[in-house]
N, C-alpha and C positions, 0 to 999 in steps of 0.2 A: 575610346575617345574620352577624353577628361571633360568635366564641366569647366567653365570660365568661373574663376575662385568670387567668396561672395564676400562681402564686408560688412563680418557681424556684427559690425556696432549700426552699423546704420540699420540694420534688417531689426536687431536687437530696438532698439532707438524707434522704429515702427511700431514695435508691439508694445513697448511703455507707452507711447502716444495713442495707441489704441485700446488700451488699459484705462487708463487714464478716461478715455472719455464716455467709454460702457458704463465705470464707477460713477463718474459726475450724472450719466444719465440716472444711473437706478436711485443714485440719492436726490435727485430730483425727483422720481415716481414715488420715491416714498415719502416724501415731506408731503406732497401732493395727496397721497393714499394714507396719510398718517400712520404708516405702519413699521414696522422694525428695519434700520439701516439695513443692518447685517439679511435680514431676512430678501428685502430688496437685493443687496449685490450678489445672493446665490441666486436668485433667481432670472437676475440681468445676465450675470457668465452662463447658466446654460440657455439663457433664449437665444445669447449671441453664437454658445458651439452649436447649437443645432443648427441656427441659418449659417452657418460656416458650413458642416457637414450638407447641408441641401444645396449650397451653391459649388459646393468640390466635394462630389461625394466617392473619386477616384484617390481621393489623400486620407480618407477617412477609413478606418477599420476595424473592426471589431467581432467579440463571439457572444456580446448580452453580457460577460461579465466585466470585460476590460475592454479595454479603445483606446488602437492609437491614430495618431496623428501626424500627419508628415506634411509641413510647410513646404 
């Protein structure tokens, strides 16, 4: 049985728009925290995979050293 085909721009088009506003948050925490952009947006991308991985944690997989991930 095939899947019903998906329209990767618009799926695509989600995740820049979900990009987008994890970055706008963490550069907000860090003007706020006066501490380094860059230091802020790795930290904002793994707080948001991990509450990703806790809310689907049947897409998520990994052995400790690598992790993937399946949208």
């Amino acid at each position: 049985m095939l899947k019903p085909p998906v329209d990767v721009f618009v799926a695509g088009k989600a995740l820049v728009d979900l990009k987008e506003i994890v970055v706008n948050a963490c550069i907000e925490n860090a003007r706020s925290e006066g501490s380094s952009l860059t230091v802020a947006e790795r930290k904002g991308g793994a707080t948001f995979f991990y509450k990703y991985a806790e809310l689907n944690p049947a897409r998520v997989e990994g052995d400790g050293r690598s992790i993937r991930v399946s949208l």
